[in-house]
C-alpha positions as CSV (number, residue, x, y, z in Angstrom):
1,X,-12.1,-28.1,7.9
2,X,-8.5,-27.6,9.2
3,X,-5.2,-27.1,7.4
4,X,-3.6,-30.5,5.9
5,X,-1.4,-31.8,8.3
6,X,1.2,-32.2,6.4
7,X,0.8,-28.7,4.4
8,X,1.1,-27.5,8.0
9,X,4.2,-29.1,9.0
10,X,5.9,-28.3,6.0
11,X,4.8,-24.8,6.2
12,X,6.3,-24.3,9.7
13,X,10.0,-25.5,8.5
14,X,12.3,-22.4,8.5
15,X,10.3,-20.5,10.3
16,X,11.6,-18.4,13.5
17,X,11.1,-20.5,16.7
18,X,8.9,-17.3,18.0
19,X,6.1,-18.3,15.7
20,X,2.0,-18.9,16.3
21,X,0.4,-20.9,14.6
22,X,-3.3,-20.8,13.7
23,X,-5.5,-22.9,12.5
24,X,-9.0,-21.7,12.0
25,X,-12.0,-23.6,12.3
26,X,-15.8,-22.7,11.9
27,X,-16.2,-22.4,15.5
28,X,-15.3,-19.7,17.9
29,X,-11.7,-18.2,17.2
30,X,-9.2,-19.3,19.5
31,X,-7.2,-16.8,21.6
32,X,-3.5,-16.9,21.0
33,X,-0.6,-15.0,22.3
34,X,0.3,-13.3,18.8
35,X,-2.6,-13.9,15.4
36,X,-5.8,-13.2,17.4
37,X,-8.6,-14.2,15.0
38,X,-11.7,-12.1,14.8
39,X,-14.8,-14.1,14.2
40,X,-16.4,-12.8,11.0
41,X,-20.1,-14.5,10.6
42,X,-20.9,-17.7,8.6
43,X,-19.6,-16.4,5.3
44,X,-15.5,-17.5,6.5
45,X,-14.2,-20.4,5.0
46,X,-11.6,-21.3,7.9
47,X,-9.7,-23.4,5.5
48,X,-6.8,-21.5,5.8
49,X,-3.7,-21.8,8.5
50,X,-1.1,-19.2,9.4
51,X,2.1,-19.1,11.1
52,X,3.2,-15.5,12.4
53,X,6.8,-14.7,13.4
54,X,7.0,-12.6,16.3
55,X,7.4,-8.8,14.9
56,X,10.5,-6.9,15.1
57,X,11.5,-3.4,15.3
58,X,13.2,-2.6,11.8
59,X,13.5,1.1,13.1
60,X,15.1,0.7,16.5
61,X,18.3,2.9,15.4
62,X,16.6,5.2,13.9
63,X,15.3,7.6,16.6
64,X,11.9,10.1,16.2
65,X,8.7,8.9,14.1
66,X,8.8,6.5,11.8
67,X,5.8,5.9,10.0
68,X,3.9,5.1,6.3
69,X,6.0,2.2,5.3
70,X,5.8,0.6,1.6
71,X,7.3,-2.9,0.4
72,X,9.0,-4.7,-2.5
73,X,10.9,-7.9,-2.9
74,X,13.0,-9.6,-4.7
75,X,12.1,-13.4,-5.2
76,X,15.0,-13.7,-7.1
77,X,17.6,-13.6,-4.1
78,X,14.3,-14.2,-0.9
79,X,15.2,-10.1,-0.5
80,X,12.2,-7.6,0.9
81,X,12.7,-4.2,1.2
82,X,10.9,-1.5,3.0
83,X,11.1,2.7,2.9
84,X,9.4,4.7,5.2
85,X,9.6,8.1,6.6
86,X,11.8,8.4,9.5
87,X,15.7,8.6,10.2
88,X,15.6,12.1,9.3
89,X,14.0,11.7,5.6
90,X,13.1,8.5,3.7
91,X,14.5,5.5,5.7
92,X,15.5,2.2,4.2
93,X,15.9,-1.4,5.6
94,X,16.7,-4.6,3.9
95,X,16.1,-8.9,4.6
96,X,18.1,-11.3,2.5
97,X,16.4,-13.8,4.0
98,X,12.6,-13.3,3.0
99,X,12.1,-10.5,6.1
100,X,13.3,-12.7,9.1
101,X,15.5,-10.6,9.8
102,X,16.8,-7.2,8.8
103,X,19.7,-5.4,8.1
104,X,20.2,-1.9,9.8
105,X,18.5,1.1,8.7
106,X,19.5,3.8,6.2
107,X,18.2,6.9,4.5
108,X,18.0,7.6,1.2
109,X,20.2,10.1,-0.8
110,X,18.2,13.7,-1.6
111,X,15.7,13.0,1.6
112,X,17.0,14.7,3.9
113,X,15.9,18.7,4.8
114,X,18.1,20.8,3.4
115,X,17.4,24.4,2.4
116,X,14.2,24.1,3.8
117,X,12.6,20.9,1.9
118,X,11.4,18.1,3.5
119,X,10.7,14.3,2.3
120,X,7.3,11.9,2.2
121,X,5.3,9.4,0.5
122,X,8.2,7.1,-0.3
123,X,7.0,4.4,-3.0
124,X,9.3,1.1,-3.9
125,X,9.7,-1.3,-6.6
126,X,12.3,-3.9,-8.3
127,X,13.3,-4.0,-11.7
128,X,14.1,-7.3,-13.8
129,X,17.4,-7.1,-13.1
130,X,17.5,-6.3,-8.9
131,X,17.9,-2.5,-8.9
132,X,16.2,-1.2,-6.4
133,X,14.3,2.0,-6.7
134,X,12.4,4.0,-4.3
135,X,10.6,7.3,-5.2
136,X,9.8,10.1,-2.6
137,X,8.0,13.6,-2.7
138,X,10.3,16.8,-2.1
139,X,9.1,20.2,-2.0
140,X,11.8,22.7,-2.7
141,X,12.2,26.6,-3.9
142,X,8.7,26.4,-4.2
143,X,8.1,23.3,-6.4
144,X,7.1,19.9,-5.4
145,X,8.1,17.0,-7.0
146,X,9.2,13.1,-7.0
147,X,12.6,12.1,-6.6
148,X,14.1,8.7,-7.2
149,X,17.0,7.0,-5.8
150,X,18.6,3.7,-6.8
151,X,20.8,1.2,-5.5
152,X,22.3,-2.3,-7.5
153,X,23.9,-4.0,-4.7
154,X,20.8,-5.0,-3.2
155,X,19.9,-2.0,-1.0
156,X,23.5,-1.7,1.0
157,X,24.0,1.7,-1.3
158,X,21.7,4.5,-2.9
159,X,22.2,7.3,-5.2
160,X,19.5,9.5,-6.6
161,X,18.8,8.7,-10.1
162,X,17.1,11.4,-11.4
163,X,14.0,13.8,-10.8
164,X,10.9,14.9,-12.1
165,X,10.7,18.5,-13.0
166,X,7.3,20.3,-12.5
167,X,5.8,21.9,-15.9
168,X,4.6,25.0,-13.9
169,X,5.5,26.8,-11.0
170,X,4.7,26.8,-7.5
171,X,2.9,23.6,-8.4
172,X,1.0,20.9,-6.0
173,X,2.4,17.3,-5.8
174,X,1.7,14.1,-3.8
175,X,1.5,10.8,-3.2
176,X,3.5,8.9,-5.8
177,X,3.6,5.1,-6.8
178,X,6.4,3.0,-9.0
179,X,6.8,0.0,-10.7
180,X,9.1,-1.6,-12.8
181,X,7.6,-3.0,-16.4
182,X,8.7,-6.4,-17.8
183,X,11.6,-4.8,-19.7
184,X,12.7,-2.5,-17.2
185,X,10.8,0.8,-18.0
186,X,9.8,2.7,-14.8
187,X,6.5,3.7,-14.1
188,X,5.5,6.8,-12.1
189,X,2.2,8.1,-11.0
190,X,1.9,10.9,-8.5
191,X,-0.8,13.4,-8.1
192,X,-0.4,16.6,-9.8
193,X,-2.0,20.4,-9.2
194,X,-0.7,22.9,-11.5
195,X,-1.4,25.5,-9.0
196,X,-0.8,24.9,-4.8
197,X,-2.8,28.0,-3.8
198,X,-5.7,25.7,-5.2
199,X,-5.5,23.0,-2.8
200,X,-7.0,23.7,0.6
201,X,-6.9,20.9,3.4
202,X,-8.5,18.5,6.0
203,X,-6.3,17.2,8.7
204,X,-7.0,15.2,11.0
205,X,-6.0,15.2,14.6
206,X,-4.2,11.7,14.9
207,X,-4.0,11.5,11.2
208,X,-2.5,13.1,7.9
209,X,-4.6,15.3,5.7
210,X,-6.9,15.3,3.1
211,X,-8.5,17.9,0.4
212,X,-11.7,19.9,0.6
213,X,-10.8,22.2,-2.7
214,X,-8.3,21.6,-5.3
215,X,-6.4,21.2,-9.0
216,X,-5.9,17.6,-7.9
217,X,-4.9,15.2,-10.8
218,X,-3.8,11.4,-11.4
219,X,-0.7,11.7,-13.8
220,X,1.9,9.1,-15.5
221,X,5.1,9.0,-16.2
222,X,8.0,7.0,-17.6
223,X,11.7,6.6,-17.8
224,X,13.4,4.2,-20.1
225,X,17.3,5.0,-18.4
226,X,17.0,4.1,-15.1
227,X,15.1,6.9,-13.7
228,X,17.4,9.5,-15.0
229,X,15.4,11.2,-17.2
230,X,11.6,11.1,-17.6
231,X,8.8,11.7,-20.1
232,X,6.2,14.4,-20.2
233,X,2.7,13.5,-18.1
234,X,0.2,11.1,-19.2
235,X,-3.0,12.6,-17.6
236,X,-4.6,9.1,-16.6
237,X,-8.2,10.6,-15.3
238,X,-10.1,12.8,-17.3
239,X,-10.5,16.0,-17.4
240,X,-7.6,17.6,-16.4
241,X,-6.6,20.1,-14.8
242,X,-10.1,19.6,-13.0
243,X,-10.7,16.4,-12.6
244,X,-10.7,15.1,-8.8
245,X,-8.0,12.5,-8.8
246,X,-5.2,11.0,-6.4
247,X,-3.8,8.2,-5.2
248,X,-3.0,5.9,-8.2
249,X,-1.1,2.7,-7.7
250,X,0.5,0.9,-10.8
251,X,0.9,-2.3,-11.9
252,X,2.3,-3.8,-15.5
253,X,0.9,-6.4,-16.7
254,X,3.5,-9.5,-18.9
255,X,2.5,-7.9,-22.8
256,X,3.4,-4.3,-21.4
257,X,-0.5,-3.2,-20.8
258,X,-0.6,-0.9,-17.5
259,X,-3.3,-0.7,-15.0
260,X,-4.0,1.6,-12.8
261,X,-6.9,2.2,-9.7
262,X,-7.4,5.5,-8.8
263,X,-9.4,7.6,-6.3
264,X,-11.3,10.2,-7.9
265,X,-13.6,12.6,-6.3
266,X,-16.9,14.5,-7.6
267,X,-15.8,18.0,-8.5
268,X,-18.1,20.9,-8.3
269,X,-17.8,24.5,-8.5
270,X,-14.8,24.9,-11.5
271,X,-12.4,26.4,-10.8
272,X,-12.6,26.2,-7.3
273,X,-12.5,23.2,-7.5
274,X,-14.5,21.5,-3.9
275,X,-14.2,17.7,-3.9
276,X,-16.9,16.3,-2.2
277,X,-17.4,12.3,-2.3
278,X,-14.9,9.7,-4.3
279,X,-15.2,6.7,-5.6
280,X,-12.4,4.0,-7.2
281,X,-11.8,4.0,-10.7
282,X,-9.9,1.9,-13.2
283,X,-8.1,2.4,-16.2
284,X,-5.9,0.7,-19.0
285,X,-3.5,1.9,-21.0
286,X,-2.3,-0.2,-24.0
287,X,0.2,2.0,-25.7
288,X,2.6,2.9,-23.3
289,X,0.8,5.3,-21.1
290,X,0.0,7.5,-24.3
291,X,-3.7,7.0,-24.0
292,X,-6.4,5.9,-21.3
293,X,-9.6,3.4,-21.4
294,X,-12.6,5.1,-19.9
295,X,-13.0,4.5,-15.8
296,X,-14.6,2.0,-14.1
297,X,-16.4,2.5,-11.4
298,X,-15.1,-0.4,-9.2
299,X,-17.4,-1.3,-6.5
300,X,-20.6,0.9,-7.4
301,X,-22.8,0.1,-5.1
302,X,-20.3,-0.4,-2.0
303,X,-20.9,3.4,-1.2
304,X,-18.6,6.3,-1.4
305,X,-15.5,8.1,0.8
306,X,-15.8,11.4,2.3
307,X,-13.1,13.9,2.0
308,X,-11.9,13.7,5.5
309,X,-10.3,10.4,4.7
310,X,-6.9,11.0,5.6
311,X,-4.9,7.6,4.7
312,X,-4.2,6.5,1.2
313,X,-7.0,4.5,0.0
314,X,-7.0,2.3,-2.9
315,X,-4.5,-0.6,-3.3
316,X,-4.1,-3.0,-6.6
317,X,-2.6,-6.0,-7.3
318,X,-1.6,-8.6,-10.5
319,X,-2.3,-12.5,-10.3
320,X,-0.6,-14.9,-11.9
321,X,-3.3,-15.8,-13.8
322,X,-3.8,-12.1,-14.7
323,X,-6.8,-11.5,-12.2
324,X,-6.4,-8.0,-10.9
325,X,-7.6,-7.2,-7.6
326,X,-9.0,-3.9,-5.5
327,X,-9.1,-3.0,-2.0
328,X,-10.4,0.3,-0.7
329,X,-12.8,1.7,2.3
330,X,-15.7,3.4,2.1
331,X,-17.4,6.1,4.7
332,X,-21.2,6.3,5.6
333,X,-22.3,8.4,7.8
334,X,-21.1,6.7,10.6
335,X,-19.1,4.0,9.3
336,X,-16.1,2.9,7.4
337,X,-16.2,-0.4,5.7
338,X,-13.4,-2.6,4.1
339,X,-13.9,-4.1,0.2
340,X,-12.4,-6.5,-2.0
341,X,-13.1,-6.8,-6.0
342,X,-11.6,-8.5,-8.7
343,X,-11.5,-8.4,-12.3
344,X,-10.5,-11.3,-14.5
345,X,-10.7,-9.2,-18.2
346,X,-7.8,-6.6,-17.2
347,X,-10.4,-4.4,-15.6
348,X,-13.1,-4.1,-17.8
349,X,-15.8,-5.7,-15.5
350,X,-15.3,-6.0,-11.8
351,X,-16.9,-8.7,-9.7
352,X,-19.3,-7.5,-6.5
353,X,-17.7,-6.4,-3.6
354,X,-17.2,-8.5,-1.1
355,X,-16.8,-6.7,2.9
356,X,-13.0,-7.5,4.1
357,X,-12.9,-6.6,8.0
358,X,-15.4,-7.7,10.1
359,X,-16.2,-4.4,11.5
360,X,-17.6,-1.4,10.0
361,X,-16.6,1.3,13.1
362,X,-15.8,4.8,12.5
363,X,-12.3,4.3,12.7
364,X,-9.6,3.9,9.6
365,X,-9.3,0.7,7.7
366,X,-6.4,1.7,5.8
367,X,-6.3,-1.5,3.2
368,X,-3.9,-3.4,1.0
369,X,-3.8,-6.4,-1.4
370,X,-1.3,-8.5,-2.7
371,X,-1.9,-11.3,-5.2
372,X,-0.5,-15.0,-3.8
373,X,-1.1,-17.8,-6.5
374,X,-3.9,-18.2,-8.9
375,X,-6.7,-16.8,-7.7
376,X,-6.2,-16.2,-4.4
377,X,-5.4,-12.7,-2.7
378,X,-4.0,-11.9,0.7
379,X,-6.1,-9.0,1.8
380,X,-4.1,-6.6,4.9
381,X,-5.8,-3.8,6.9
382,X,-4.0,-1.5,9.9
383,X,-7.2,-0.6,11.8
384,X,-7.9,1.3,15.4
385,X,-10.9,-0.5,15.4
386,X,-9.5,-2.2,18.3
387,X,-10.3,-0.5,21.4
388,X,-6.6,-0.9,22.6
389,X,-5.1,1.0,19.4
390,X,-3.5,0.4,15.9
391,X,-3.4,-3.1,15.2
392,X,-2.4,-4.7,11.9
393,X,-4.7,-7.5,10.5
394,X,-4.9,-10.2,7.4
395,X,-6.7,-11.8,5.8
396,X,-7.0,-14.8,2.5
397,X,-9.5,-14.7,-0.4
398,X,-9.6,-17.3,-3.2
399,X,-12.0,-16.7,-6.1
400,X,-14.0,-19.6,-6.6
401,X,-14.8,-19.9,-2.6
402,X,-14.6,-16.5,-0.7
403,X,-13.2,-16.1,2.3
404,X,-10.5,-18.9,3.5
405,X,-10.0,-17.8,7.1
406,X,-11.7,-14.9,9.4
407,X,-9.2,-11.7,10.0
408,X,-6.4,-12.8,12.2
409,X,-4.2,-10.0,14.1
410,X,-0.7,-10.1,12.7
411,X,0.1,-7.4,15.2
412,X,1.4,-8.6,18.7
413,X,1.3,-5.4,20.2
414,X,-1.6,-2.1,19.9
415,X,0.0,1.0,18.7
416,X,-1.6,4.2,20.3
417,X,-4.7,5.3,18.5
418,X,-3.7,9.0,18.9
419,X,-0.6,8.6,17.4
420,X,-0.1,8.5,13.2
421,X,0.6,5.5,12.2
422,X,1.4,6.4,8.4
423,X,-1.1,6.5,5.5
424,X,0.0,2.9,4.4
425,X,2.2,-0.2,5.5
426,X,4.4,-2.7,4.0
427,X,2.8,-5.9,2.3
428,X,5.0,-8.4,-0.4
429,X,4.5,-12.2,-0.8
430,X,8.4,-13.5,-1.5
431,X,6.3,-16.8,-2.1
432,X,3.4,-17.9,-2.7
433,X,2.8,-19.0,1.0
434,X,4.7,-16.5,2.4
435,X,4.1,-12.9,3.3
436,X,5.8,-10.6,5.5
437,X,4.1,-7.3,6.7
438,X,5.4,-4.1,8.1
439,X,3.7,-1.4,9.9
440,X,3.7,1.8,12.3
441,X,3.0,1.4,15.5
442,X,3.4,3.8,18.5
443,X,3.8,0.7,21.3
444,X,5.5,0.8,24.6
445,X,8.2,1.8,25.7
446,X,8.3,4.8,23.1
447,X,4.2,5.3,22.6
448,X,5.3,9.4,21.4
449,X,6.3,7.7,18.4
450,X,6.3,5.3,15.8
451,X,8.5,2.4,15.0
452,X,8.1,0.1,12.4
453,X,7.5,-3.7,13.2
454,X,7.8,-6.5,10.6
455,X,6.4,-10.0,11.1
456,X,6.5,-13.3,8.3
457,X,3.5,-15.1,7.9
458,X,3.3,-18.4,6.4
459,X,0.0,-19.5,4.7
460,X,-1.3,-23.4,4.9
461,X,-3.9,-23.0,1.9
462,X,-6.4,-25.8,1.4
């Protein structure tokens, strides 16, 4: 069944005049210039229709790599925001117009090098009342540590808030998430290593790296002042300092409650610590952060990821309706395979897992979800499964039909597969049939290095 026609046309008004539309049928996909859809078997539903703008380069000024962007918006004002790493530290570019366009480039207060340090992992979010805040990782005098900057005119100014001071010395830190509660409190999960002699790598050679040994921990942390000061760690998995974890997005639910998805990897030999295989987890906290539900094993029988998985895995998002959603990638032996679950009782039970790209190559499916209205969630992926490169791909999921449409390429152009791409990439929905995407991509002329694109998509749902 095709789009409405009249969903359609009113989907398309205000859209740039570079757009492509696509309608999806149960047939063969149709080739088109920019949205190529990838047939995906008889389980699609191609109910769903999309209109992509054609993506811009929201890094041009900003010369070098510029990679692993992150997103936030502001429905409030039709504002998105994206930080990445590039102009020299954490870049910054905002769109007051739901991410038609946007404004030049600018980077962050406290990211650039200075006395040796460097910058990464930027995370983003927007309070209740419109501040901005965007977190990054610093390592500096031999600590390593989250910093957060701030701006309240809608992202034409920053100034650092505040930082997180590490509890030992010479710790390990990384990859950090934020979010912004209902009444304002901050959020803050990084992973945490008391000791950074612990942690031994995996890197890749296109890629970032990962962990073969290590003190790696899921923490929490909250500031009540506007990221100025902060409170001691919450240790969200168990058994710390020991016990496996990283990569833990946040979200808050209306009453306060927090969730969190986590990556947590099977630990043996204490203290050495070797991580072998992970698996996604969830937890609850009720109090504040204070105390933790027991993990859930989201996905059991999906498989498990290796620890040469490089890109940030594990993504979560809120419904309105309170359905909370997963997205992560497993590895087999040689595979890696896409996944979507949901919960509708704030985590407790998740539903099966259901596979997200149509592919299952050997190649990184680094994934993302976003919520869009009841029960439906926009599901993202920046792939090389592609033999041409990097390519950045979407896809709809409502919960009482599965899939709406096959995987349709957002991504006009391939980035080079041998260049990074980031670890992550921008994905917001400023409406409810609206989404705008942002990604790295090494593309021609500049194929050395990454830029990063952004595109709109509108959403006919049935």
């Amino acid at each position: 069944m095709r789009a409405r026609p009249g969903r359609l046309r009113s989907l398309l008004v205000g859209l740039c005049a570079g757009a492509t539309v696509i309608a999806l049928t149960t047939g063969p996909a149709q080739a088109a210039p920019v949205g190529t859809a990838v047939p995906a078997g008889p389980a699609a539903r191609a109910d769903a229709a999309y209109a992509i703008s054609t993506p811009t380069n929201i890094s041009a000024p900003c010369s070098g790599q510029n990679a692993e962007t992150i997103q936030a918006v502001d429905p409030a004002v039709n504002a998105v925001y994206d930080a990445w790493m590039g102009c020299k530290g954490i870049g910054f570019a905002g769109s007051r117009d739901g991410g038609s366009t946007f404004g030049s480039p600018l980077t962050l207060p406290g990211s650039t090098g200075q006395n040796g340090s460097r910058s990464w992992d930027p995370a983003i979010t927007v309070a209740p009342d419109g501040a901005i805040y965007v977190a990054f990782m610093v390592a500096r005098s031999g600590l390593t540590f989250p910093v957060v900057d701030v701006s309240t005119d809608h992202g034409a100014s920053f100034k650092t808030a505040g930082q997180i001071t590490p509890p030992d010395a010479n710790n390990w830190g990384d990859r950090d998430f934020v979010t912004a509660g209902p009444d304002g409190t901050l959020y803050l999960t990084w992973d945490y290593g008391p000791s950074a002699a612990a942690v031994t790598f995996v890197c890749a050679a296109s890629g970032s790296c990962s962990f073969a040994t290590g003190d790696v921990n899921a923490v929490l942390q909250k500031s009540t002042d506007g990221g100025r000061t902060w409170s001691a760690m919450s240790h969200i998995s168990p058994g710390y300092p020991n016990s496996g974890a990283d990569s833990a997005p946040v979200t808050v639910e209306a009453d306060g409650s927090i969730d969190v998805l986590y990556q947590g990897y099977v630990v043996t030999d204490v203290p050495t610590d070797n991580l072998t295989v992970a698996h996604t987890y969830a937890t609850r906290s009720t109090d504040g952060g204070a105390t933790w539900s027991p993990p859930v094993r989201v996905g059991g029988g999906a498989g498990s990821m290796n620890n040469s998985e490089w890109w940030i895995d594990g993504s979560e998002a809120l419904g309105p309706d309170g359905t909370l959603y997963a997205t992560w990638d497993t590895q087999g032996s040689n595979s890696d395979t896409g996944w979507l679950s949901y919960s509708q009782d704030h985590g407790a039970t998740w539903s099966t897992p259901v596979q997200v790209p149509s592919d299952t190559l050997n190649v990184p499916h680094v994934m993302q979800v976003v919520a869009g209205p009841p029960g439906t969630a926009y599901v993202g992926w920046l792939s090389s499964s592609d033999p041409r490169g990097y390519a950045q791909y979407l896809r709809t999921f409502l919960t009482t039909r599965g899939w709406l449409s096959a995987p349709v390429r957002v991504s006009r152009n391939f980035g080079t597969s041998t260049v990074w791409p980031g670890d992550t990439f921008g994905f917001s929905a400023p409406a409810p049939d609206r989404l705008v995407l942002a990604w790295g991509s090494a593309v021609a002329p500049t194929a050395s290095n990454d830029s990063i694109w952004a595109a709109t998509v509108g959403v006919a749902l049935p």
